[in-house]
VEXPA-847177 format. One line per 5 residues: number of its first residue (from 1); for each residue x, y, z of N, C-alpha, C. Coordinates in nm, 3 decimals. Example, Ala and Ser with C-alpha at 12.3 -4.5 7.8 and 13.67 -1.06 7.14 Angstrom:
// residues 2
1 = 1.319:-0.569:0.780:1.230:-0.450:0.780:1.320:-0.330:0.780; 1.285:-0.225:0.708:1.367:-0.106:0.714:1.290:0.003:0.787 .
//
This chain:
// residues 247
1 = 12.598:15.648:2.868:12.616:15.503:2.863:12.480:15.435:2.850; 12.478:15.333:2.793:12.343:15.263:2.733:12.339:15.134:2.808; 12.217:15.144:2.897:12.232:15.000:2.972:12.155:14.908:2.839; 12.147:14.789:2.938:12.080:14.681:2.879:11.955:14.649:2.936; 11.875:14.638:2.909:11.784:14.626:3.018:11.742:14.477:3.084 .
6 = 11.823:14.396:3.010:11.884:14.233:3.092:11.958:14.215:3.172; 12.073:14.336:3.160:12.228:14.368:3.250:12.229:14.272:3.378; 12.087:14.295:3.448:12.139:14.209:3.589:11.995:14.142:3.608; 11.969:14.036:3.469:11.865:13.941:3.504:11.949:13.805:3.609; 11.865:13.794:3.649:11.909:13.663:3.781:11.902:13.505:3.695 .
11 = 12.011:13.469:3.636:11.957:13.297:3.603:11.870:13.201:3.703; 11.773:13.160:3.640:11.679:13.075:3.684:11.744:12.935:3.742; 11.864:12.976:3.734:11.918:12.786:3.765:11.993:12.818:3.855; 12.022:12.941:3.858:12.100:12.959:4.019:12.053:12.967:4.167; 12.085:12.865:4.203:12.043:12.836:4.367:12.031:12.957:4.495 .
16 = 11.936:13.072:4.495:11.983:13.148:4.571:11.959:13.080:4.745; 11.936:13.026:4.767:11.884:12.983:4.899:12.051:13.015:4.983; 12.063:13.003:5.142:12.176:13.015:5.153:12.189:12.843:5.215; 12.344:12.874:5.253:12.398:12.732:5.264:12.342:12.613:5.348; 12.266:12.524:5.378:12.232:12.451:5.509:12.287:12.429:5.646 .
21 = 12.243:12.428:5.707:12.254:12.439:5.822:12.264:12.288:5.848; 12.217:12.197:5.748:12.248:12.066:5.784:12.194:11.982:5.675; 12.273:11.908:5.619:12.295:11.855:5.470:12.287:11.718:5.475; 12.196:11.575:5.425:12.211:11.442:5.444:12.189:11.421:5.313; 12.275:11.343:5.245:12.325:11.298:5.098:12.343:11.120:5.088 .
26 = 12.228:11.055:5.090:12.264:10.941:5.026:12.278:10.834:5.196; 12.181:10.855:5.265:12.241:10.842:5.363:12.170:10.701:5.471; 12.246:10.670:5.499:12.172:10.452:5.520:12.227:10.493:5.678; 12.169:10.392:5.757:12.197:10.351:5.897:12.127:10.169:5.851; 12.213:10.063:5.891:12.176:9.921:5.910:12.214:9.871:6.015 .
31 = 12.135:9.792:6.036:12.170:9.712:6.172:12.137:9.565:6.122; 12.242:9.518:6.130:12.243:9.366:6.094:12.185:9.259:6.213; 12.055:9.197:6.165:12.030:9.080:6.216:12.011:8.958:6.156; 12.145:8.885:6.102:12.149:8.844:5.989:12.141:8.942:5.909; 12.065:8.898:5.846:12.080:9.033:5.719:12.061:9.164:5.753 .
36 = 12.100:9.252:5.682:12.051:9.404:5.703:11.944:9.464:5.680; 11.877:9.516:5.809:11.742:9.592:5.840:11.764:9.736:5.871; 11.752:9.824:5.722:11.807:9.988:5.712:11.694:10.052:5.800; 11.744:10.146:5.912:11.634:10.248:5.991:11.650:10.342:5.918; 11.725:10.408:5.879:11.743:10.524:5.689:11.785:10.449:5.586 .
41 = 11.723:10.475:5.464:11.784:10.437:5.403:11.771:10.526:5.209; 11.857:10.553:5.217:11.920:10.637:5.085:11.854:10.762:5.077; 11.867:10.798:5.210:11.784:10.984:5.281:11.832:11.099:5.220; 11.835:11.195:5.106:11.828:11.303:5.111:11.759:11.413:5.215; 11.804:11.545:5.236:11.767:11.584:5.282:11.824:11.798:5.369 .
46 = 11.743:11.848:5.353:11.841:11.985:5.362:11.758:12.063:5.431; 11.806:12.122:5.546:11.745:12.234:5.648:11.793:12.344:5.654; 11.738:12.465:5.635:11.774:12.543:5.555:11.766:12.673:5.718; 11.913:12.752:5.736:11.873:12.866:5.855:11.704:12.931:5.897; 11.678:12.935:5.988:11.583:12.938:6.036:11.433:12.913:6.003 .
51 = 11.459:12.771:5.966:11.371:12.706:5.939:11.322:12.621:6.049; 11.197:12.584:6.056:11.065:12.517:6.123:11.078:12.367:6.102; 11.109:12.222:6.059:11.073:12.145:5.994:11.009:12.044:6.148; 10.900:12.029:6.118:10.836:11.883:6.136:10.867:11.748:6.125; 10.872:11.656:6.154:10.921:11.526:6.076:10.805:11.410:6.136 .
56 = 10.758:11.367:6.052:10.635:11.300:6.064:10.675:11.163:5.996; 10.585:11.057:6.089:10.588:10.906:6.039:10.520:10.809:6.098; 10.487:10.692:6.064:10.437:10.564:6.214:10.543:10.531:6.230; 10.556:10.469:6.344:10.647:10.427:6.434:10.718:10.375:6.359; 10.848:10.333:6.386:10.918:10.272:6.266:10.970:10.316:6.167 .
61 = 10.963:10.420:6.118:10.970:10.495:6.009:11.104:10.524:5.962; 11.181:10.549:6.093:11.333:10.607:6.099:11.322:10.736:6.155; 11.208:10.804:6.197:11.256:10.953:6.231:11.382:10.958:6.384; 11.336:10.875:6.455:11.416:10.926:6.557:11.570:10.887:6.525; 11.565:10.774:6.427:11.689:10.730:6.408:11.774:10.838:6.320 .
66 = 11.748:10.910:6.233:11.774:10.958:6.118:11.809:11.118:6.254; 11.671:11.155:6.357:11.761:11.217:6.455:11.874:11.222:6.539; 11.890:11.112:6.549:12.004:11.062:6.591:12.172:11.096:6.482; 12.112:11.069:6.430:12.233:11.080:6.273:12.270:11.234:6.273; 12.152:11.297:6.243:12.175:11.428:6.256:12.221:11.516:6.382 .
71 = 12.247:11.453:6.502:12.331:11.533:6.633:12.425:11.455:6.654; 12.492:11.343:6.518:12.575:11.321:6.541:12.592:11.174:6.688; 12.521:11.170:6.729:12.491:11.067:6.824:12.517:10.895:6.814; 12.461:10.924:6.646:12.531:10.752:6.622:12.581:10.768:6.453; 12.627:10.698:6.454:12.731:10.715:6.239:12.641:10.671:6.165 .
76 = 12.650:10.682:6.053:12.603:10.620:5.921:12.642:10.532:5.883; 12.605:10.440:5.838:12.642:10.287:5.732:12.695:10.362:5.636; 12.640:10.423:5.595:12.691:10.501:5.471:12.638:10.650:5.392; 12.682:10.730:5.348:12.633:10.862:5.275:12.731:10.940:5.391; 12.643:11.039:5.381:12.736:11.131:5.483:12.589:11.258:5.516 .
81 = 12.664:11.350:5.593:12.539:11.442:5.702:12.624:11.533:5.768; 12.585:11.694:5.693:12.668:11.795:5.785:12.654:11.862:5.816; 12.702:11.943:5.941:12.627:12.042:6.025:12.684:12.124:5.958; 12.671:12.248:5.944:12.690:12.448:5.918:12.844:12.343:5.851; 12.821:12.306:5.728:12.933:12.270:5.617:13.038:12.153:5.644 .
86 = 13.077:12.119:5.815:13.094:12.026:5.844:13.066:11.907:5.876; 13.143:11.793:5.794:13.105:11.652:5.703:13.095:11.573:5.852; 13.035:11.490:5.944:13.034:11.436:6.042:13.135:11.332:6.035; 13.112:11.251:5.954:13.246:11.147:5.917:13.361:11.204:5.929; 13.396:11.271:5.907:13.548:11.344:5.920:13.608:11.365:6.081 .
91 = 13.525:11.355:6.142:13.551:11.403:6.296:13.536:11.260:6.372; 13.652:11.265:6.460:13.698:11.118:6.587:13.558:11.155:6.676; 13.570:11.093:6.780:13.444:11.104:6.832:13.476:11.213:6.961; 13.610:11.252:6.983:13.618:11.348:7.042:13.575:11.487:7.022; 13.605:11.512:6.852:13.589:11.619:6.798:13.443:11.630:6.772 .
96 = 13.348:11.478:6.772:13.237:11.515:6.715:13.133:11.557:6.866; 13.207:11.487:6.964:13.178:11.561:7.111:13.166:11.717:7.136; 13.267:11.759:7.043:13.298:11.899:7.056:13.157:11.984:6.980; 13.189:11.921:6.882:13.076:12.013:6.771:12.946:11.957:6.846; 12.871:11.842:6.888:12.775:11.887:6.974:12.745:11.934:7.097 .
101 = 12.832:11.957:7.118:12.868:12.140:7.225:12.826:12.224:7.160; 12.910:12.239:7.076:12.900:12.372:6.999:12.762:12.434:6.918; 12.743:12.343:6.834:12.637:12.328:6.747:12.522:12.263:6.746; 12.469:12.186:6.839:12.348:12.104:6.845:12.306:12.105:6.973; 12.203:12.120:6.980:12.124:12.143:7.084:11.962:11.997:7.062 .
106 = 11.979:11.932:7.184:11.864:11.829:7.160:11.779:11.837:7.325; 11.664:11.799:7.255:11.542:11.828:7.353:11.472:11.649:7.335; 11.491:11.552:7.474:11.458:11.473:7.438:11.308:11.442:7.497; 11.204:11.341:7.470:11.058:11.370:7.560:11.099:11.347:7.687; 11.149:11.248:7.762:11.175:11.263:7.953:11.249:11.309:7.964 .
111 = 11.228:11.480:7.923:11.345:11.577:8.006:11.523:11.555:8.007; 11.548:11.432:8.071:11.681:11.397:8.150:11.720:11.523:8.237; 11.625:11.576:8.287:11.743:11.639:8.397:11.744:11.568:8.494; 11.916:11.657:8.563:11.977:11.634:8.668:11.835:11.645:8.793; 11.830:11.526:8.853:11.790:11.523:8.983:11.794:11.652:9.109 .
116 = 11.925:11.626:9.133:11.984:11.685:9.254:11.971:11.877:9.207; 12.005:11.952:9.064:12.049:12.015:9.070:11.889:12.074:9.017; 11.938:12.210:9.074:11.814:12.307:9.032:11.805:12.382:8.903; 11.661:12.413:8.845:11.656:12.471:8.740:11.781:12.513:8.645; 11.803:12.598:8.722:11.895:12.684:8.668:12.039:12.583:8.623 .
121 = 12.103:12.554:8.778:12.172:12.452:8.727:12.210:12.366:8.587; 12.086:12.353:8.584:12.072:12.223:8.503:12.083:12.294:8.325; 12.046:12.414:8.351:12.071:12.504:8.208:12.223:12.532:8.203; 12.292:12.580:8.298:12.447:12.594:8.367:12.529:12.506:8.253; 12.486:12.383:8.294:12.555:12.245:8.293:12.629:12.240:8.168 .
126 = 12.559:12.247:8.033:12.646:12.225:7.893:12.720:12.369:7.860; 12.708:12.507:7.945:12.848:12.570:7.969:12.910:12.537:8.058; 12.967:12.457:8.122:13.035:12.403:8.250:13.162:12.392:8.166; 13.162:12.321:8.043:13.274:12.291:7.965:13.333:12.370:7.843; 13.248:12.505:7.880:13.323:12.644:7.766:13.408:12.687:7.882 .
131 = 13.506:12.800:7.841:13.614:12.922:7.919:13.481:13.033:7.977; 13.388:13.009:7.926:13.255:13.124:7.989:13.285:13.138:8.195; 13.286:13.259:8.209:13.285:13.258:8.373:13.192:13.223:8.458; 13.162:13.187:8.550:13.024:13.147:8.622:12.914:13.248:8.629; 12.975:13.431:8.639:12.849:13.502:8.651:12.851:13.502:8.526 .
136 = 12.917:13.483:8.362:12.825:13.483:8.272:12.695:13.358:8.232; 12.740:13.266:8.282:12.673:13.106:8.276:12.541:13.152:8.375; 12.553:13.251:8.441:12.438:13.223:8.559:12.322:13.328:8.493; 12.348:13.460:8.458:12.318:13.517:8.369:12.252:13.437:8.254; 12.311:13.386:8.179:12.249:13.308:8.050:12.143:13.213:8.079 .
141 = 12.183:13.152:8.191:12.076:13.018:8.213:11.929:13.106:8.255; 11.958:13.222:8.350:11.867:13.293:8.386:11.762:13.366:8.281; 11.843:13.414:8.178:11.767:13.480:8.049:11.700:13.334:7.984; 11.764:13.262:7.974:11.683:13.139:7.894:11.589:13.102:7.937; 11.560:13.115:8.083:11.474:13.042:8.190:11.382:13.164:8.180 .
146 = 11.391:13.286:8.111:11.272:13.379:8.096:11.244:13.343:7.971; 11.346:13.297:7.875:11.285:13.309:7.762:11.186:13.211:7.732; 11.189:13.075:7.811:11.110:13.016:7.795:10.963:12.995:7.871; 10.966:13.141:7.985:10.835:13.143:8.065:10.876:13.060:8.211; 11.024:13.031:8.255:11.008:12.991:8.367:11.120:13.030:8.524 .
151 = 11.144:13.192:8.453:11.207:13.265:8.542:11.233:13.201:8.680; 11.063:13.249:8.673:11.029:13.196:8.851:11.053:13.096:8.904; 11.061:12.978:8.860:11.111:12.883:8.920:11.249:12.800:8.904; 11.324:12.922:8.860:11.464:12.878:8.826:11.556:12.800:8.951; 11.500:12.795:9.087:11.554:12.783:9.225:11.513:12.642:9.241 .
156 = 11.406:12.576:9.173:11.320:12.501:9.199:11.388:12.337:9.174; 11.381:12.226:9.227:11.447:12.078:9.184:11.349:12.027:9.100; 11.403:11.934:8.966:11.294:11.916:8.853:11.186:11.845:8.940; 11.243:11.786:9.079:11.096:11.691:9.131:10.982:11.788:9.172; 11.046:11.928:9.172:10.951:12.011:9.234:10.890:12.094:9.087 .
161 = 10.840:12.046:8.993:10.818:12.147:8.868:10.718:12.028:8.819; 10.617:12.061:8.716:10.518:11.986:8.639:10.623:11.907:8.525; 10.547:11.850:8.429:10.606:11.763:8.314:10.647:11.914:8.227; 10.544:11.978:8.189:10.544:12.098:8.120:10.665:12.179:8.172; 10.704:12.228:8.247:10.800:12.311:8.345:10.942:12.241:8.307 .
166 = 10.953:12.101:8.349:11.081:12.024:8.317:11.136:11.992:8.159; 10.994:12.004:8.123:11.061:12.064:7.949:11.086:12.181:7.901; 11.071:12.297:7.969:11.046:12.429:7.938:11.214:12.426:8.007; 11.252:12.347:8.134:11.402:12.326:8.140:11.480:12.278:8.034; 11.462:12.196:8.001:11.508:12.087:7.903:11.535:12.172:7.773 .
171 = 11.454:12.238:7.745:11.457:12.351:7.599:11.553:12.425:7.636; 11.561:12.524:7.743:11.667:12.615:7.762:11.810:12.585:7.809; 11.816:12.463:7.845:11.933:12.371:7.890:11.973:12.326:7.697; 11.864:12.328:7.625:11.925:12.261:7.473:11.985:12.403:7.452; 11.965:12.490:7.482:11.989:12.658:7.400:12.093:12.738:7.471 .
176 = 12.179:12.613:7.552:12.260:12.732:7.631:12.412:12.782:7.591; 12.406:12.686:7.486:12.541:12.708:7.401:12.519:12.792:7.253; 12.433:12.838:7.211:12.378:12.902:7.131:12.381:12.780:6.982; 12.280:12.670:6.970:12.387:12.595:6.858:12.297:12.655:6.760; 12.344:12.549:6.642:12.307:12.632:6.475:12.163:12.555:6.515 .
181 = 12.165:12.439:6.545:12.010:12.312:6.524:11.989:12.256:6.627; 11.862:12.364:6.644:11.767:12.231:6.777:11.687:12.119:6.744; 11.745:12.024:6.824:11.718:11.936:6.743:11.602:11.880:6.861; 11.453:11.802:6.859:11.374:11.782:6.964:11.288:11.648:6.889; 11.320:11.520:6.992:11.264:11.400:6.967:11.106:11.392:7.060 .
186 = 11.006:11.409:7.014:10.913:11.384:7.064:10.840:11.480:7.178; 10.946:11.593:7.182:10.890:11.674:7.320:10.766:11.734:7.376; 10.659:11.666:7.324:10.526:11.666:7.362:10.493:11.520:7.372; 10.573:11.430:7.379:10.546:11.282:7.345:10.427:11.260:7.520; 10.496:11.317:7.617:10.465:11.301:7.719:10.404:11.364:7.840 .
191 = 10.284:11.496:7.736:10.211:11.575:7.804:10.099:11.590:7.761; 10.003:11.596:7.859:9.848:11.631:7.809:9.852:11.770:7.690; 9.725:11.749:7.622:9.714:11.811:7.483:9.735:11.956:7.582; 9.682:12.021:7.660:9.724:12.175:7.698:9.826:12.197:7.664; 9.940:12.096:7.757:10.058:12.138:7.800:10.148:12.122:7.656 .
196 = 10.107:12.058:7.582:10.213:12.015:7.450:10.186:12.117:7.371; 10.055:12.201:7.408:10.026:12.365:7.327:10.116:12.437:7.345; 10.125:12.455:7.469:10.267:12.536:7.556:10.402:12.530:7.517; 10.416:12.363:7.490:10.565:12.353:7.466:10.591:12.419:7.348; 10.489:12.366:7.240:10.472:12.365:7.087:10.510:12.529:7.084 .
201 = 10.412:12.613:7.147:10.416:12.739:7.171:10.556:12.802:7.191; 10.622:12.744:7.271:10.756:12.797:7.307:10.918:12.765:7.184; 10.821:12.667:7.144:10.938:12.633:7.055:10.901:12.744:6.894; 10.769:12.760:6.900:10.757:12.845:6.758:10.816:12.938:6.804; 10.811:13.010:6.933:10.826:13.184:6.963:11.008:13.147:6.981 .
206 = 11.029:13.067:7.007:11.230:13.051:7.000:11.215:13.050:6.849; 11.188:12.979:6.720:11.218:13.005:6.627:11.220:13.122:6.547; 11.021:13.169:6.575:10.965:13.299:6.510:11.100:13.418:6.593; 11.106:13.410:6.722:11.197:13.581:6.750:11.332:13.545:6.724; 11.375:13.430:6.758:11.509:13.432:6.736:11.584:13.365:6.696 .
211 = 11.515:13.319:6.532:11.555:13.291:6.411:11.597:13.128:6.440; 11.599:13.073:6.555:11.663:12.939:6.572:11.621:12.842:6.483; 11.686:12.740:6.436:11.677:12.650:6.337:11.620:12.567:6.438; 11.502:12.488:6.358:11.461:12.331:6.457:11.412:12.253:6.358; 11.415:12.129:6.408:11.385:11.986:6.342:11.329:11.907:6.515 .
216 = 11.186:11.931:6.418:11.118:11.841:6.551:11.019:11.674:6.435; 11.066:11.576:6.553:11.019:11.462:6.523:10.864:11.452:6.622; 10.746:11.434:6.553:10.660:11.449:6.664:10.564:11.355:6.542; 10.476:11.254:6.663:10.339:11.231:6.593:10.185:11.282:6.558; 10.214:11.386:6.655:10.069:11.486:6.666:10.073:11.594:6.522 .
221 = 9.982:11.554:6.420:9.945:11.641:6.324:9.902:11.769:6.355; 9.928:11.793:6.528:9.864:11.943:6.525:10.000:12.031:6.488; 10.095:12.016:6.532:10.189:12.005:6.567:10.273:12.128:6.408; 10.204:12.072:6.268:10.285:12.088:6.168:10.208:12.180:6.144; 10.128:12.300:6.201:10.075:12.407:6.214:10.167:12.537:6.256 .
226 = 10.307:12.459:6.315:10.418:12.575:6.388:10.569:12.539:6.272; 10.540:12.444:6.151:10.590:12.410:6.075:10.644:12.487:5.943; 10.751:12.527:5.909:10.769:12.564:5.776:10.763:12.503:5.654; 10.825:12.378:5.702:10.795:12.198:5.590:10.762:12.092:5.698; 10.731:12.065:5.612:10.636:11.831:5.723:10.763:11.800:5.634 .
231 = 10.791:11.708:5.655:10.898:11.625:5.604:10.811:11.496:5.684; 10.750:11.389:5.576:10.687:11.251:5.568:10.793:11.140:5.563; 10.809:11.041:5.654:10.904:10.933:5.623:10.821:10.812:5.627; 10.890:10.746:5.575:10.833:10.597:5.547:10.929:10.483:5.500; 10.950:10.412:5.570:11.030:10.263:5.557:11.207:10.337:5.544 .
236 = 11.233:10.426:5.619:11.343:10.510:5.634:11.407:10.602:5.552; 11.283:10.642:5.461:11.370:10.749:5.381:11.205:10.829:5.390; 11.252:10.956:5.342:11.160:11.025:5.263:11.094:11.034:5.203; 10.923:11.042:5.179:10.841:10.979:5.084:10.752:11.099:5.042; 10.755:11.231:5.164:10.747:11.380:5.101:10.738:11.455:5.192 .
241 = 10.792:11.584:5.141:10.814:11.724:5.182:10.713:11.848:5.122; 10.641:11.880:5.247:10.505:11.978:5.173:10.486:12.104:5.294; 10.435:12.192:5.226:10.449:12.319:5.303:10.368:12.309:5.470; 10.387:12.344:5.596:10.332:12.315:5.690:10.245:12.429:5.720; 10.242:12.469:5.817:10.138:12.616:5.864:10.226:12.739:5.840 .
246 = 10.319:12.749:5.812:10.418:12.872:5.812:10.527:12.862:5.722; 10.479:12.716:5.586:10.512:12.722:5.485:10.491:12.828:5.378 .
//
């Protein structure tokens, strides 16, 4: 038999990348004061499985807003935005409750943890509402609380832990449901340059070992050194996308 020696050339126009992990098409947020003042506005945009992205801007820009959009937290004026193939618009707000259970994981800069409850606890908490049993929940929170370097003080109340420590909670409390996208607003917003090494640090080594998808909004240019793409915004959309340190 006589091959071809074209038989299995790859077309140049075919998209091999695989599917996103989270898809924004055309996509506005307004807030009317009097007239309409867009925090996104006509956003493309695609994050691709275990990818790094950065999101960089001055204040104002839309990043946190456009974060917001993307965990599902507040709707769109218009376009649409979807997690692992599912359209957010399509889902009541019960269901879209569900899928950020399921699928999104957010790391905000003041922590929010629970007061009263300890470390561990506080990782516990977003399995409280799976069929998971308590010794598997206690187990998990415990491995997370190594994975992020803070085993040891899993016993500990957040009043009793540094700024650094209560985010190193805060990360493994985002990771306890296993979602597709971590999603993290500023989480060095509110630590000396060491400690935001650390965090920065912990969030590359969750991506680099175990493939986790993230989208971090941050102003520190050191930052897009643990980056696969910068994604640049300006006046609420996108103004460019360029390779970061691990582009």
């Amino acid at each position: 038999m006589e091959w071809r020696k074209d038989a299995f050339r790859i077309d140049d126009n075919v998209d091999l990348r695989p599917r996103p992990v989270l898809s924004a098409r055309k996509l506005n947020r307004a807030f009317y004061l009097g007239a309409a003042i867009y925090a996104v506005h006509d956003l493309d945009l695609d994050v691709y499985p275990g990818e790094f992205v950065v999101m960089r801007g001055p204040s104002g820009s839309g990043k946190s807003t456009l974060l917001s959009l993307m965990a599902g937290l507040d709707r769109p004026t218009s376009g649409r935005i979807t997690v692992d193939g599912q359209d957010l618009n399509d889902l009541s707000e019960a269901e879209l409750a569900d899928l950020r259970r399921r699928k999104i994981g957010y790391v905000f800069q003041f922590f929010n943890l629970i007061g009263h409850l300890s470390a561990r606890q506080n990782v516990v908490l977003p399995m409280a509402f799976t069929p998971a049993p308590q010794w598997y929940m206690d187990v998990r929170a415990q491995e997370l609380l190594e994975r992020v370097g803070l085993d040891h003080r899993a016993d500990h109340l957040p009043g009793q832990l540094s700024g650094g420590e209560q985010q190193r909670v805060a990360i493994a409390r985002a990771l306890a449901n296993t979602p597709s996208l971590l999603l993290a607003d500023e989480p060095t917003g509110n630590l000396d340059r060491k400690t935001a090494t650390q965090i920065a640090d912990v969030f590359h080594r969750i991506n680099e070992e175990y493939g986790q998808t993230c989208v971090m909004v941050t102003h520190d240019p050191e930052l897009t050194a643990y980056a696969h793409r910068v994604v640049s915004m300006a006046d609420g959309t996108v103004v460019d996308i360029a390779p970061g340190g691990r582009g």
